[in-house]
N, CA, C and O atoms as a Tripos MOL2 file, in Angstrom:
@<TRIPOS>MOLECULE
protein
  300   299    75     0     0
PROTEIN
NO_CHARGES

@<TRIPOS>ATOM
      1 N          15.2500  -24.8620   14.2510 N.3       1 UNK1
      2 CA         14.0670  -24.1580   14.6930 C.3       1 UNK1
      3 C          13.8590  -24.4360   16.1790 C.2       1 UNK1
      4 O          14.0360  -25.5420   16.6900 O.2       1 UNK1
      5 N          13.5100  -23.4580   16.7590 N.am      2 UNK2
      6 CA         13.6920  -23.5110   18.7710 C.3       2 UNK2
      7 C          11.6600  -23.6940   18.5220 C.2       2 UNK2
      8 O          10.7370  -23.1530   17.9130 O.2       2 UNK2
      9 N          11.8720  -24.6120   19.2940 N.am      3 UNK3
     10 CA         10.0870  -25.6060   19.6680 C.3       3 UNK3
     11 C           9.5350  -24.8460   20.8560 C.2       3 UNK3
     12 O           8.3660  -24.8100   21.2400 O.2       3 UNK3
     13 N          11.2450  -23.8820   21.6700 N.am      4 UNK4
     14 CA         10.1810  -23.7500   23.0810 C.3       4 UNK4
     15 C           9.9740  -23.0650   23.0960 C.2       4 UNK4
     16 O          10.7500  -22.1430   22.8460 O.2       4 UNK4
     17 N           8.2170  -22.8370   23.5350 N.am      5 UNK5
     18 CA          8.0100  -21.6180   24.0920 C.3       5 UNK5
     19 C           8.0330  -20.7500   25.2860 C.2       5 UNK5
     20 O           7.4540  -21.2650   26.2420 O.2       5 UNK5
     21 N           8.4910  -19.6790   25.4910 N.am      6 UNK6
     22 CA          8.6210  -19.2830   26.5960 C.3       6 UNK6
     23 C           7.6050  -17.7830   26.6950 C.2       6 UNK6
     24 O           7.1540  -17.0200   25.8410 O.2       6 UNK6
     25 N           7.5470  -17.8300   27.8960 N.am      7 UNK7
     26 CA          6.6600  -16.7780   28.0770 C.3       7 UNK7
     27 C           7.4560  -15.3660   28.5300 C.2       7 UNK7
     28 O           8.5440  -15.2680   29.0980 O.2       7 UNK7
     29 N           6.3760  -14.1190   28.0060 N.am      8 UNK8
     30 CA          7.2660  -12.8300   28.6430 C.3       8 UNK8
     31 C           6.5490  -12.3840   28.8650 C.2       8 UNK8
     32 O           5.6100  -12.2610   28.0780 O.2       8 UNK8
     33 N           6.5500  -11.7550   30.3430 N.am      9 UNK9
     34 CA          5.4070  -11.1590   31.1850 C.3       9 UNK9
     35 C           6.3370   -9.1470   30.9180 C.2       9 UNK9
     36 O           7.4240   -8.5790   31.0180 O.2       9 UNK9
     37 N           4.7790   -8.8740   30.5210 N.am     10 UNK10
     38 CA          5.5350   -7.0140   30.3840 C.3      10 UNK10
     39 C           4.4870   -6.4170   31.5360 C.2      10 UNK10
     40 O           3.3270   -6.8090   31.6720 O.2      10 UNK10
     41 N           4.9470   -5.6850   32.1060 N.am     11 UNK11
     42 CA          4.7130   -4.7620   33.2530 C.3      11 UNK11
     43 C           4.3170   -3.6280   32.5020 C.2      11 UNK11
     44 O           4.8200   -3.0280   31.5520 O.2      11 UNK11
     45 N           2.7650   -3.4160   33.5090 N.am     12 UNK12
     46 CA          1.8290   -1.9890   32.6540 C.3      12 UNK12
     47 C           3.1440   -0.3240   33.0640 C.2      12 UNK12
     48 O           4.1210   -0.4120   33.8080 O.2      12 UNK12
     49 N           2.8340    0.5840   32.5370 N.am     13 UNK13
     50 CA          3.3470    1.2570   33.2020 C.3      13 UNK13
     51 C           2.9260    1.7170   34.8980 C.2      13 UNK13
     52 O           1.8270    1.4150   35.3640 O.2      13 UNK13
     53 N           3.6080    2.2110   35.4190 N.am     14 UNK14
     54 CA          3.1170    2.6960   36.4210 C.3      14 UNK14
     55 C           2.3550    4.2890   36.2980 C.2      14 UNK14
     56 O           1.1670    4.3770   36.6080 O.2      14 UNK14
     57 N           3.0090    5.3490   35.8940 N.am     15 UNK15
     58 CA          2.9950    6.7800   35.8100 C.3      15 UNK15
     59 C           2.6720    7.0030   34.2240 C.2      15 UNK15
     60 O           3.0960    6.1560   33.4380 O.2      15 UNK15
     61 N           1.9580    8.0810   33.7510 N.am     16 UNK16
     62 CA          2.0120    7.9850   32.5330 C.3      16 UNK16
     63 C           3.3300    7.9740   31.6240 C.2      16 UNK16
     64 O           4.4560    8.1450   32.0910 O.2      16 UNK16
     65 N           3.1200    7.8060   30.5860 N.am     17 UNK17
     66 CA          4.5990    7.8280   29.6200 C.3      17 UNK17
     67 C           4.0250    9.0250   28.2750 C.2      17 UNK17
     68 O           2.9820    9.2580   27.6630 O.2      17 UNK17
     69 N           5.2170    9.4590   28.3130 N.am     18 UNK18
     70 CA          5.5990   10.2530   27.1870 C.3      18 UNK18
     71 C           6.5100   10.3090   26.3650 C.2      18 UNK18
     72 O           7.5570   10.8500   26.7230 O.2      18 UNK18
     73 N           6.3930    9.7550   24.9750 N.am     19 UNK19
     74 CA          7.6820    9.1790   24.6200 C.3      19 UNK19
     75 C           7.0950    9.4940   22.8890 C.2      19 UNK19
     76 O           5.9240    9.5720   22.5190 O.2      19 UNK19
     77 N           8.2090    9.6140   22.1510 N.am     20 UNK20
     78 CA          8.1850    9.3940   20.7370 C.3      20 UNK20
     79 C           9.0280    8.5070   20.0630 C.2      20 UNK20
     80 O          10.2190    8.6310   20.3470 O.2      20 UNK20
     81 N           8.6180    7.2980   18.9170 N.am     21 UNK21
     82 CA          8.8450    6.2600   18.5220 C.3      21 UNK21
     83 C           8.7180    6.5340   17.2220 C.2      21 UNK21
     84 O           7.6090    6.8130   16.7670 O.2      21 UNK21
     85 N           9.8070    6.4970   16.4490 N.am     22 UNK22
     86 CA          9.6080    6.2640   15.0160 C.3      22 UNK22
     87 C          10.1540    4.9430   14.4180 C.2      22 UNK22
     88 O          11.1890    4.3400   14.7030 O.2      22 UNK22
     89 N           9.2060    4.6580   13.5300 N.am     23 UNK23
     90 CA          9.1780    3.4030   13.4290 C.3      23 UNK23
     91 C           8.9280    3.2970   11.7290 C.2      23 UNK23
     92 O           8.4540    4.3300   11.2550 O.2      23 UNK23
     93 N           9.1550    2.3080   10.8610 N.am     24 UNK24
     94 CA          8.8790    2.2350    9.3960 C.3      24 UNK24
     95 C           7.6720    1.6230    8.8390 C.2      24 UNK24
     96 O           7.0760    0.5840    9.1220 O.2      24 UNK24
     97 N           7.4080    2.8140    7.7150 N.am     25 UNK25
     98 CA          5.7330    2.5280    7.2990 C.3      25 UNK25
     99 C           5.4740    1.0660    7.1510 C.2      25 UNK25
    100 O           6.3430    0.4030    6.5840 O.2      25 UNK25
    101 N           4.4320    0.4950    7.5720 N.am     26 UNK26
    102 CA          4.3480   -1.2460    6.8990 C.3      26 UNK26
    103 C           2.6000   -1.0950    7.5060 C.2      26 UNK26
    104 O           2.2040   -0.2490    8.3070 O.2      26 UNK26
    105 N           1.8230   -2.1150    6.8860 N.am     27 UNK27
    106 CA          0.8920   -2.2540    7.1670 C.3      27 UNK27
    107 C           0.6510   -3.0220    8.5270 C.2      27 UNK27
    108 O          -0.2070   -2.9030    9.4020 O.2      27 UNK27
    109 N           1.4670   -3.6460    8.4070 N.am     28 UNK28
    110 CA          1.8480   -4.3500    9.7050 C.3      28 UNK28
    111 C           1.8320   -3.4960   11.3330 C.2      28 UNK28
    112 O           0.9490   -3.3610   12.1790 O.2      28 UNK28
    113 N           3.0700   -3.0990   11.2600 N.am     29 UNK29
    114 CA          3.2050   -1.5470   12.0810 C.3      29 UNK29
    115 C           1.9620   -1.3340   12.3510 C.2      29 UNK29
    116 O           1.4400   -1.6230   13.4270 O.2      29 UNK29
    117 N           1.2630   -0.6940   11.1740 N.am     30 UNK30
    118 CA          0.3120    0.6420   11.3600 C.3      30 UNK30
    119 C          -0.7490   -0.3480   12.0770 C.2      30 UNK30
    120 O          -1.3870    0.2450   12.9470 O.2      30 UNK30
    121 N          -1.0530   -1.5530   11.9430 N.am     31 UNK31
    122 CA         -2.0800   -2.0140   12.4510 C.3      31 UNK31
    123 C          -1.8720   -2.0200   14.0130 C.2      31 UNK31
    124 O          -2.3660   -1.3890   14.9480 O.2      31 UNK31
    125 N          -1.3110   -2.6060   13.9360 N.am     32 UNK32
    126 CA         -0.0880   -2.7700   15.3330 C.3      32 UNK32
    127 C          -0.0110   -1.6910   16.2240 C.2      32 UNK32
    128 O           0.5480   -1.9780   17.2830 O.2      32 UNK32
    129 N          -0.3730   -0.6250   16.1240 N.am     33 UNK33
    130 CA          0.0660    0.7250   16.6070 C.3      33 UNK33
    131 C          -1.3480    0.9550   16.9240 C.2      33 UNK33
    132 O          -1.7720    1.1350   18.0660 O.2      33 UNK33
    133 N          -2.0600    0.9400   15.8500 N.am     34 UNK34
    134 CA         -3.7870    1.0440   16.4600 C.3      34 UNK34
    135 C          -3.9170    0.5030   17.2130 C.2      34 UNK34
    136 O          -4.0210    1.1660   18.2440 O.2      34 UNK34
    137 N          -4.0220   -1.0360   17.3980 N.am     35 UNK35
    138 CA         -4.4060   -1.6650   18.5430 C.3      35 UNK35
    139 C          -3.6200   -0.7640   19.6820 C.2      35 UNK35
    140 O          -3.9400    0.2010   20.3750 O.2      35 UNK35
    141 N          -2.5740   -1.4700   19.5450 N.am     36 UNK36
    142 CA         -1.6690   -0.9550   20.7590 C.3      36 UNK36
    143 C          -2.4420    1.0390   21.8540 C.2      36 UNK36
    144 O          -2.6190    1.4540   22.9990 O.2      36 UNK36
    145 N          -2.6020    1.5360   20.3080 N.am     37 UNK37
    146 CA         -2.9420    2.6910   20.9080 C.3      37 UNK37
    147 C          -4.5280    2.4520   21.4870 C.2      37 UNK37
    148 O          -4.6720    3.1010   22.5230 O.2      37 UNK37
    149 N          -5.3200    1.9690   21.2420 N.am     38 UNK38
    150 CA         -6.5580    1.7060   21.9900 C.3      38 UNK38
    151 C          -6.6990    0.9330   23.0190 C.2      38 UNK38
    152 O          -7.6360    1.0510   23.8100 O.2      38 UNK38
    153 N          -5.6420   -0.0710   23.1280 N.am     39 UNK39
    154 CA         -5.5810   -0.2980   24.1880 C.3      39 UNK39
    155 C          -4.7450    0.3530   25.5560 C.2      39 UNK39
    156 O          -4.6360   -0.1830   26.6590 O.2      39 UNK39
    157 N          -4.3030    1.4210   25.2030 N.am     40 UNK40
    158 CA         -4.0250    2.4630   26.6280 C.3      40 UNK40
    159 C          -4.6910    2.7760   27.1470 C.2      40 UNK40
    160 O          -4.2670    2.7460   28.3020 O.2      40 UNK40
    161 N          -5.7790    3.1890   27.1220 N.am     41 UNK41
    162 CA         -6.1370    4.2400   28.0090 C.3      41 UNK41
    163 C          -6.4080    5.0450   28.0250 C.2      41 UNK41
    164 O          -7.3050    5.3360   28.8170 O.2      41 UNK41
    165 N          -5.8280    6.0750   27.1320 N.am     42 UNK42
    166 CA         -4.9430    7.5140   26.9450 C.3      42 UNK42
    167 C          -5.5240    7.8970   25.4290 C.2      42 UNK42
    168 O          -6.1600    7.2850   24.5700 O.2      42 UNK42
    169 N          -5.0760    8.9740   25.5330 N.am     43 UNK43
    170 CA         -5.1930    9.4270   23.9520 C.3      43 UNK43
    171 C          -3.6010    9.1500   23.8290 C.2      43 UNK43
    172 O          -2.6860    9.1240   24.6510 O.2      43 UNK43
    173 N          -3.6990    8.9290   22.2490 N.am     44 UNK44
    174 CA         -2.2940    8.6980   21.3730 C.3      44 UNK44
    175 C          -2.4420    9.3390   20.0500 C.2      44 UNK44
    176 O          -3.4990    9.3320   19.4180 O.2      44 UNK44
    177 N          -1.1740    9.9800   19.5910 N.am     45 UNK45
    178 CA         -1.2770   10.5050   18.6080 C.3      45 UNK45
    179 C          -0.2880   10.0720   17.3040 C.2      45 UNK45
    180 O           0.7300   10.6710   16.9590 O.2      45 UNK45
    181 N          -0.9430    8.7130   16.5970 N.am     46 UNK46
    182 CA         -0.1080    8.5210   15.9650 C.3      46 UNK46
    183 C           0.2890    9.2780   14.1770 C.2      46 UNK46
    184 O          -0.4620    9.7910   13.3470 O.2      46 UNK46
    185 N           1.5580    9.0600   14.1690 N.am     47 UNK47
    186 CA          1.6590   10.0910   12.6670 C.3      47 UNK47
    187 C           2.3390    9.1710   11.4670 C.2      47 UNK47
    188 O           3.4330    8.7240   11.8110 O.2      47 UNK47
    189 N           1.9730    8.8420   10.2940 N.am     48 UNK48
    190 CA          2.5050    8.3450    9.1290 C.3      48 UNK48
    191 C           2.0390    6.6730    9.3090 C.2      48 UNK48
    192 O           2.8420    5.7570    9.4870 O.2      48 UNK48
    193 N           0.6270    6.5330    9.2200 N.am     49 UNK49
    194 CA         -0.0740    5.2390    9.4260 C.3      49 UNK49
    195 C           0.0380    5.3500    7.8420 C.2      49 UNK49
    196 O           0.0390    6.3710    7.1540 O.2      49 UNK49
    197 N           0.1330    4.0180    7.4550 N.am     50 UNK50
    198 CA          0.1670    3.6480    6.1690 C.3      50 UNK50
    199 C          -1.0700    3.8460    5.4140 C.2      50 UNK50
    200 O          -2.0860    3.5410    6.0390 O.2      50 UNK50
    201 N          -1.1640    4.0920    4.7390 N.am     51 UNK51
    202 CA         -2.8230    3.9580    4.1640 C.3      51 UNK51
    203 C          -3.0210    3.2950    2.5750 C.2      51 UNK51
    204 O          -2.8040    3.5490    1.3900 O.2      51 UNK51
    205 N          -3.7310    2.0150    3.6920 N.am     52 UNK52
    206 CA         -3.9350    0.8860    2.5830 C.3      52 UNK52
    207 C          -5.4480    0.3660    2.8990 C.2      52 UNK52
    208 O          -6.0430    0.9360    3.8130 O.2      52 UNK52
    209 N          -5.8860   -0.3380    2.4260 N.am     53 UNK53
    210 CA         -7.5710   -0.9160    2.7490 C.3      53 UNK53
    211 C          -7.3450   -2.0740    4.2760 C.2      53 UNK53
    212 O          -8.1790   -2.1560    5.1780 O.2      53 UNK53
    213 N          -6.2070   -2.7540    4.2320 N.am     54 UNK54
    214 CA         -5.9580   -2.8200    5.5710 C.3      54 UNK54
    215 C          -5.9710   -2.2580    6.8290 C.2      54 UNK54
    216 O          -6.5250   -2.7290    7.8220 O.2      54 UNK54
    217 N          -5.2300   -1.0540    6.7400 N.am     55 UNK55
    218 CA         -5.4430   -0.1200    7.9050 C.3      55 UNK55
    219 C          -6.7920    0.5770    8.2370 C.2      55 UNK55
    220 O          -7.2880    0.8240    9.3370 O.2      55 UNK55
    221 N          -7.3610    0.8890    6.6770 N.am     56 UNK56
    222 CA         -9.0010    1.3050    7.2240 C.3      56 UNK56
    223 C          -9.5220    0.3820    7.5900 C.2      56 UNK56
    224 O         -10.0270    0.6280    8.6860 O.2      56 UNK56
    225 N          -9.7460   -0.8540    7.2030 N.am     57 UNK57
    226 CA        -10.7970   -2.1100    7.8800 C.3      57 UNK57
    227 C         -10.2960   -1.8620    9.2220 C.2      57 UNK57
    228 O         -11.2470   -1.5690    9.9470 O.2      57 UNK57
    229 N          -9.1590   -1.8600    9.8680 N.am     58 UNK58
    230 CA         -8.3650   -2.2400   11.2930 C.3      58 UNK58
    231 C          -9.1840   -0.9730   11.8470 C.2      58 UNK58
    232 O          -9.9870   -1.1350   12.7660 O.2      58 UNK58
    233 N          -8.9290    0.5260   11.1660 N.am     59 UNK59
    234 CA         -9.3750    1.3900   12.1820 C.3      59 UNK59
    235 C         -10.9840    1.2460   12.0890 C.2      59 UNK59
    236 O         -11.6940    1.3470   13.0890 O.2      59 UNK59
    237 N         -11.4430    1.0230   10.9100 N.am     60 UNK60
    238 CA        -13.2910    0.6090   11.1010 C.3      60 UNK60
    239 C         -13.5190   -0.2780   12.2320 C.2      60 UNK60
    240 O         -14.5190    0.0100   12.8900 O.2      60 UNK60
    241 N         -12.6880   -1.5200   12.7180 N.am     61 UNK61
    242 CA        -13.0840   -2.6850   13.1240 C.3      61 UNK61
    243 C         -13.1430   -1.8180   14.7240 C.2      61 UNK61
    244 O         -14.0750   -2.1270   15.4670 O.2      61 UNK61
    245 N         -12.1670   -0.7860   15.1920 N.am     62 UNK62
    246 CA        -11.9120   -0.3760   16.5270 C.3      62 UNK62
    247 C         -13.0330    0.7110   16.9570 C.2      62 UNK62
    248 O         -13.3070    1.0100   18.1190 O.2      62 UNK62
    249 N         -13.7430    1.3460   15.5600 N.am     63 UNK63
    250 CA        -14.7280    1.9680   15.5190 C.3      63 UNK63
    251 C         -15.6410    1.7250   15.9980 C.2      63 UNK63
    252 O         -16.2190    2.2060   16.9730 O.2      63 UNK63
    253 N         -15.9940    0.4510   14.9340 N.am     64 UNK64
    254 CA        -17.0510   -0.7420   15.8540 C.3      64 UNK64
    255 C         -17.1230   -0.7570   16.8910 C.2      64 UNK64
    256 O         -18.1290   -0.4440   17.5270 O.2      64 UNK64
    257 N         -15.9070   -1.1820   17.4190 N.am     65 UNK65
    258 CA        -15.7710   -1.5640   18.7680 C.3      65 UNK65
    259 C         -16.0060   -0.0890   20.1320 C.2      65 UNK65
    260 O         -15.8140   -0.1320   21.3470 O.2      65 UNK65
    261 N         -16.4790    1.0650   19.2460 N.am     66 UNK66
    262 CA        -16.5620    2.2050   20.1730 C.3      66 UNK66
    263 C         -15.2650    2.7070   20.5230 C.2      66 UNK66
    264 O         -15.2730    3.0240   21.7130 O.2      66 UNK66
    265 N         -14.0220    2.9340   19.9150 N.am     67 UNK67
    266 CA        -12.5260    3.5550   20.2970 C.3      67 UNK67
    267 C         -13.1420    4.8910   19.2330 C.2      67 UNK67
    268 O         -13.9010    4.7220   18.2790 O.2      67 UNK67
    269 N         -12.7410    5.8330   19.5710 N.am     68 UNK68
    270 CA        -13.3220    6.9410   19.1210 C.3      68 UNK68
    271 C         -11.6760    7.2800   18.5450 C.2      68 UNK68
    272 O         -10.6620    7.2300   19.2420 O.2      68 UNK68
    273 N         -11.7650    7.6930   16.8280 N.am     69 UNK69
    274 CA        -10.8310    8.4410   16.5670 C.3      69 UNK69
    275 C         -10.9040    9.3910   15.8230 C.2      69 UNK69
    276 O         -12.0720    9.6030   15.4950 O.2      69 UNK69
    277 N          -9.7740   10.4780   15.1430 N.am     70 UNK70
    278 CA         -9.8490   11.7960   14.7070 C.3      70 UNK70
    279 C          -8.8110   11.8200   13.7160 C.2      70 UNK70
    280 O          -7.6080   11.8130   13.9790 O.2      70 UNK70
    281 N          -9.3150   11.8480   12.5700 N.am     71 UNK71
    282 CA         -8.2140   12.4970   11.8380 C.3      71 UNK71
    283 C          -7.5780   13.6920   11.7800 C.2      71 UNK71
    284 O          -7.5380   13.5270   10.5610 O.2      71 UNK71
    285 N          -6.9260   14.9680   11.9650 N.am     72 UNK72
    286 CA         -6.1810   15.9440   11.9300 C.3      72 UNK72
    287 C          -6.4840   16.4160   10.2310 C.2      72 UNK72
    288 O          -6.3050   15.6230    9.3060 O.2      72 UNK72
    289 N          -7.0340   18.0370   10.0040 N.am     73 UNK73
    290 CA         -6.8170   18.2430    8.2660 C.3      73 UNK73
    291 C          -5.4160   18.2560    7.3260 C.2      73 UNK73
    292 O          -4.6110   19.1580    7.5570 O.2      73 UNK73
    293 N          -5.3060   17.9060    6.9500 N.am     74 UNK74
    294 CA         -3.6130   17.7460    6.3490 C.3      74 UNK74
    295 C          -3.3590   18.6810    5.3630 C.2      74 UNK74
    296 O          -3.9010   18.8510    4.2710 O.2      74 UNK74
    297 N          -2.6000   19.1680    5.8230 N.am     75 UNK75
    298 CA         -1.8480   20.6610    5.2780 C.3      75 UNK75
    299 C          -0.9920   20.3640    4.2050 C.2      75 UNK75
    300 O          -0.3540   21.2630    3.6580 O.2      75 UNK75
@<TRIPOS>BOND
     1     1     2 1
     2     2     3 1
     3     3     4 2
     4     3     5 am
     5     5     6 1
     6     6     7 1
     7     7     8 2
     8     7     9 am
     9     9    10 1
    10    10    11 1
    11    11    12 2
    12    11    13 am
    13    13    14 1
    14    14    15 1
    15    15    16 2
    16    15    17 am
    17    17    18 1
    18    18    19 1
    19    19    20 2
    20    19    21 am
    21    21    22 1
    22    22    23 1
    23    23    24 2
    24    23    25 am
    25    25    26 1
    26    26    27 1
    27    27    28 2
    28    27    29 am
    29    29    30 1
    30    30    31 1
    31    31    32 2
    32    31    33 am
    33    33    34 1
    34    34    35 1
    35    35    36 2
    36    35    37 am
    37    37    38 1
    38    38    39 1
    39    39    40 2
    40    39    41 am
    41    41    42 1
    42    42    43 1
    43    43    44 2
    44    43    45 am
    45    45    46 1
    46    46    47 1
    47    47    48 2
    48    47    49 am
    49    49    50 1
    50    50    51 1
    51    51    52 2
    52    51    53 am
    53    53    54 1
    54    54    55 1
    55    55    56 2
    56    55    57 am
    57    57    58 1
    58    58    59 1
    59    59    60 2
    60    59    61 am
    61    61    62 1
    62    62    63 1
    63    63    64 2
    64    63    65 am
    65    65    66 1
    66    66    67 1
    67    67    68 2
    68    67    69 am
    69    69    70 1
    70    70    71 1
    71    71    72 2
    72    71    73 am
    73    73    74 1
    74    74    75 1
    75    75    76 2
    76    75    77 am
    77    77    78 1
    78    78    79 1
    79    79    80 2
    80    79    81 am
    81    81    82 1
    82    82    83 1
    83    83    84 2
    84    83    85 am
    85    85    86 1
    86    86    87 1
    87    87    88 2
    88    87    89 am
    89    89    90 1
    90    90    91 1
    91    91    92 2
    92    91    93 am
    93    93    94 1
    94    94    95 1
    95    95    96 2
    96    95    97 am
    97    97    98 1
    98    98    99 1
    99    99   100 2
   100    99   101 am
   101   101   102 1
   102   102   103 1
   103   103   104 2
   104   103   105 am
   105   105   106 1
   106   106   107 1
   107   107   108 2
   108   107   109 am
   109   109   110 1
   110   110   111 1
   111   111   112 2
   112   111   113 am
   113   113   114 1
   114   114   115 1
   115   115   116 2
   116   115   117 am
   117   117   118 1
   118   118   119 1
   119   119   120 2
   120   119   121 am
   121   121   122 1
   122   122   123 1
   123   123   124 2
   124   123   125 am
   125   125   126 1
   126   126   127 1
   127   127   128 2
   128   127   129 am
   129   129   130 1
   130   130   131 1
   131   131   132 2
   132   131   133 am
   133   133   134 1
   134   134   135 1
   135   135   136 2
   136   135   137 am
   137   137   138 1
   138   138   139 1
   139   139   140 2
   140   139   141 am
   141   141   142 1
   142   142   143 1
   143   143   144 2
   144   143   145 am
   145   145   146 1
   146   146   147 1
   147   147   148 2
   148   147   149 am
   149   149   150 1
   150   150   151 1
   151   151   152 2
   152   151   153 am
   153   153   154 1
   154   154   155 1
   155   155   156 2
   156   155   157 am
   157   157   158 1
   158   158   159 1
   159   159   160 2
   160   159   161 am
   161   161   162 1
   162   162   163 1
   163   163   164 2
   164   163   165 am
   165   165   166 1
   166   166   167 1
   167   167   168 2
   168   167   169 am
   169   169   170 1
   170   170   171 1
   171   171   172 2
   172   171   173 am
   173   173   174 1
   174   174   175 1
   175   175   176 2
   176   175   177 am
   177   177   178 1
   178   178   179 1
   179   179   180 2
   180   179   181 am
   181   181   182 1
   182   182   183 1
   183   183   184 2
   184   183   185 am
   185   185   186 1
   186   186   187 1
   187   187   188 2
   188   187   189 am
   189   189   190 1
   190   190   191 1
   191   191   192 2
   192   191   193 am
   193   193   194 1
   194   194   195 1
   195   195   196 2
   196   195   197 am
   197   197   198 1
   198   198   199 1
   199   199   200 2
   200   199   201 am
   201   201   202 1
   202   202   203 1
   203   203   204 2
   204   203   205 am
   205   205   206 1
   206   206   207 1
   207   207   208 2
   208   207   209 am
   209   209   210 1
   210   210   211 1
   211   211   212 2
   212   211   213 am
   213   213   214 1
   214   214   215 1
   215   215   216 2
   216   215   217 am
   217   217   218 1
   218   218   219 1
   219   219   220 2
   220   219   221 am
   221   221   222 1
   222   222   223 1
   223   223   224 2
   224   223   225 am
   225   225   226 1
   226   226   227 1
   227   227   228 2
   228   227   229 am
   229   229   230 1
   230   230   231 1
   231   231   232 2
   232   231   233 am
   233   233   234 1
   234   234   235 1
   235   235   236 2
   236   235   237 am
   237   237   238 1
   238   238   239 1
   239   239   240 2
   240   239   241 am
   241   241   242 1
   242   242   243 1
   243   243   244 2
   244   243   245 am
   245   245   246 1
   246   246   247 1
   247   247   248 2
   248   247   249 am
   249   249   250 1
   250   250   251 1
   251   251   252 2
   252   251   253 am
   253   253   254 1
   254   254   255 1
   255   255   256 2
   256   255   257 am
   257   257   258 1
   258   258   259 1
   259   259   260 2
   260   259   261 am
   261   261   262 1
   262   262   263 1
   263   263   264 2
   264   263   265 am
   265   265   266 1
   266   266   267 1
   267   267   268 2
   268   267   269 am
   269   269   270 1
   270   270   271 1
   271   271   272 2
   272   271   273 am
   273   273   274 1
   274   274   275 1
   275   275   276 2
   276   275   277 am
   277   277   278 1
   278   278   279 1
   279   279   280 2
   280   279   281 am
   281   281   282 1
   282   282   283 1
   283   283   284 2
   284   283   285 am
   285   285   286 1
   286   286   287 1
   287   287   288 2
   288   287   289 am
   289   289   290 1
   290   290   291 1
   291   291   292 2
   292   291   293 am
   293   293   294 1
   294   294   295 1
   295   295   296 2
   296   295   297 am
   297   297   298 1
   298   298   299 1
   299   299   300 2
@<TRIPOS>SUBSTRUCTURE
     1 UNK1         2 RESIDUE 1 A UNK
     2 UNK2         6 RESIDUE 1 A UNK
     3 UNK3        10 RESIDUE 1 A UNK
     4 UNK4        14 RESIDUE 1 A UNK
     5 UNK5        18 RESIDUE 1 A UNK
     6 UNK6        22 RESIDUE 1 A UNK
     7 UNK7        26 RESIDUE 1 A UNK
     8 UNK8        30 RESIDUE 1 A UNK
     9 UNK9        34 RESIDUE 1 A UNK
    10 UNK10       38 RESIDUE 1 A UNK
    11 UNK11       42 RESIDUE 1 A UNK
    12 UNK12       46 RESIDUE 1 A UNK
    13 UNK13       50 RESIDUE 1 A UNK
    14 UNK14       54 RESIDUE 1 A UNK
    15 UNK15       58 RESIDUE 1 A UNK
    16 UNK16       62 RESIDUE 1 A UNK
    17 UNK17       66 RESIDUE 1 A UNK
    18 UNK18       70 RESIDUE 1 A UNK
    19 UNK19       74 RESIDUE 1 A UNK
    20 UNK20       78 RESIDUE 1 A UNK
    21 UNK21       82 RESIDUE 1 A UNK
    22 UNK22       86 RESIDUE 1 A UNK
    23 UNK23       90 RESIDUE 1 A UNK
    24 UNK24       94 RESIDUE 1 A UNK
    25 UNK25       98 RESIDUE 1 A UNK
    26 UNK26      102 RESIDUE 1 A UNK
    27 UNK27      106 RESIDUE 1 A UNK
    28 UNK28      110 RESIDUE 1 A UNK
    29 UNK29      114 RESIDUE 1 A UNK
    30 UNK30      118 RESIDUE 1 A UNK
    31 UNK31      122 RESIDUE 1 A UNK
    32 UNK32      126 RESIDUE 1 A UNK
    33 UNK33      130 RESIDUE 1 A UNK
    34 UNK34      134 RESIDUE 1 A UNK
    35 UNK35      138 RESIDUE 1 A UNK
    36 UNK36      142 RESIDUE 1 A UNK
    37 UNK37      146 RESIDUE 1 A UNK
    38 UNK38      150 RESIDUE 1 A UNK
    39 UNK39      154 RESIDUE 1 A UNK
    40 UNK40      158 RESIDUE 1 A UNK
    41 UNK41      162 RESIDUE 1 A UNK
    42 UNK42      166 RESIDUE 1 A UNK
    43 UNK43      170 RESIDUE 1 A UNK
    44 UNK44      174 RESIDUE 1 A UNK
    45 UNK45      178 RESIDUE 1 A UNK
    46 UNK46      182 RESIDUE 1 A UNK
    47 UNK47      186 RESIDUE 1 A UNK
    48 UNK48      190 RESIDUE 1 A UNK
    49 UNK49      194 RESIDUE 1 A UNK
    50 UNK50      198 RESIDUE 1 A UNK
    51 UNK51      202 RESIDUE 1 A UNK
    52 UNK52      206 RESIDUE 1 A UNK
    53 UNK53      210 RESIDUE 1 A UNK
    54 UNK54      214 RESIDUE 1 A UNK
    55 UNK55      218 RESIDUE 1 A UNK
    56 UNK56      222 RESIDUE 1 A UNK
    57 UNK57      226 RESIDUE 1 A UNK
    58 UNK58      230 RESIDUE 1 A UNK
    59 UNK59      234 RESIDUE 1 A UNK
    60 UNK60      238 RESIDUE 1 A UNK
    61 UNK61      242 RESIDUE 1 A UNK
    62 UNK62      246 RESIDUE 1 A UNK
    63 UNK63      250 RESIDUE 1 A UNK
    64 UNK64      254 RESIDUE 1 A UNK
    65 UNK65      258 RESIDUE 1 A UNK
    66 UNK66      262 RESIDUE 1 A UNK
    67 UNK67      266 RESIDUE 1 A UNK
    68 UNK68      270 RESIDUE 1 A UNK
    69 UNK69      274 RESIDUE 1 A UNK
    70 UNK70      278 RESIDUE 1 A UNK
    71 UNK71      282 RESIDUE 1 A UNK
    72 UNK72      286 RESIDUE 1 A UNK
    73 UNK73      290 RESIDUE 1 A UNK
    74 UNK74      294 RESIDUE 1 A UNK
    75 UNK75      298 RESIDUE 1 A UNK
């Protein structure tokens, strides 16, 4: 087992980004992706969030916190 820790410094973007990421359902992920997406900036549009009582508490908790989101009607 490696004891050290090391640090990793990530650089914001500069210019906006436009990019698509597919990635595998997990509750994990999906939480992960919320944050991540509220903390941009930006609008984000994520697709195939898991839906478990986890992910709603996570998106309630960002609610709280005033991150405004939208569900899309599903066809």
């Amino acid at each position: 087992m490696n004891t050290k820790h090391e640090s990793i410094y990530v650089q914001p973007f500069t210019q906006p980004c436009d990019a698509v990421v597919e990635v595998p359902g997990s509750k994990s992920i999906s939480n992960r992706a919320l944050i991540l997406s509220a903390m941009c900036g930006g609008e984000v549009e994520l697709k195939g969030l898991l839906q478990s009582e986890d992910v709603d508490l996570m998106r309630q908790a960002l609610a709280d916190l005033g991150f405004h989101m939208r569900e899309d009607a599903k066809n």
